[in-house]
N, C-alpha and C positions, 0 to 999 in steps of 0.2 A: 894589233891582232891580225892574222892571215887565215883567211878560210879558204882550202880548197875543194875544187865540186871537179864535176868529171867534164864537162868542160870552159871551167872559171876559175880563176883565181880574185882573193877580194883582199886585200891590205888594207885595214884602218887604222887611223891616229886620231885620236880625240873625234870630231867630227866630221872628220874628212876621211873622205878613200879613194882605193884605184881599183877596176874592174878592168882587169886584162884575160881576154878570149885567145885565139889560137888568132886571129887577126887583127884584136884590136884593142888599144888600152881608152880608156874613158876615166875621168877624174870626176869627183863631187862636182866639182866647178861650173861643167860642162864639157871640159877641153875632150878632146879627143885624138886619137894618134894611132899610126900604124904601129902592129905589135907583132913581131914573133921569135920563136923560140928556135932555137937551129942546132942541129942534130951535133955539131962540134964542140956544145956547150956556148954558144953565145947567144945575144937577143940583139932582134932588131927591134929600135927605138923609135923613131919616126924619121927614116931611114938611114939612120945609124947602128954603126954593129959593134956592141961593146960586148968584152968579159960578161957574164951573170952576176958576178958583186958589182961590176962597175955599174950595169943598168939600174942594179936593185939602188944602189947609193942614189943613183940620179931619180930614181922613183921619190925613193925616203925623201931627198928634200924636195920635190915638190910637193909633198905632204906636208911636211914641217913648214911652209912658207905660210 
């Protein structure tokens, strides 16, 4: 499921999720990591700049793990 708020996004899988802000993703876990969104269509990841599917892939499984 994906909820978005005006400034959060929230992805959950089973009992897990990811809370990514305008700077910053945080997992159920604990983890935490730099997060942004960039005006050319890509994201930074923890500071990696991937496609927006390719980030979302690398979200999803660390959900699924």
């Amino acid at each position: 499921m994906i909820e978005f708020g005006e400034d959060e996004i929230v992805v959950r899988a089973g009992g897990r999720w990811a809370r990514m802000t305008h700077g910053e993703m945080e997992l159920s876990d604990g983890g935490k990591a730099a997060f942004g969104l960039n005006e050319d269509g890509t994201v930074t990841l923890d500071g990696k700049m991937d496609e927006m599917d390719f980030a979302a892939e690398r979200i999803t499984r660390e959900l699924m793990r």
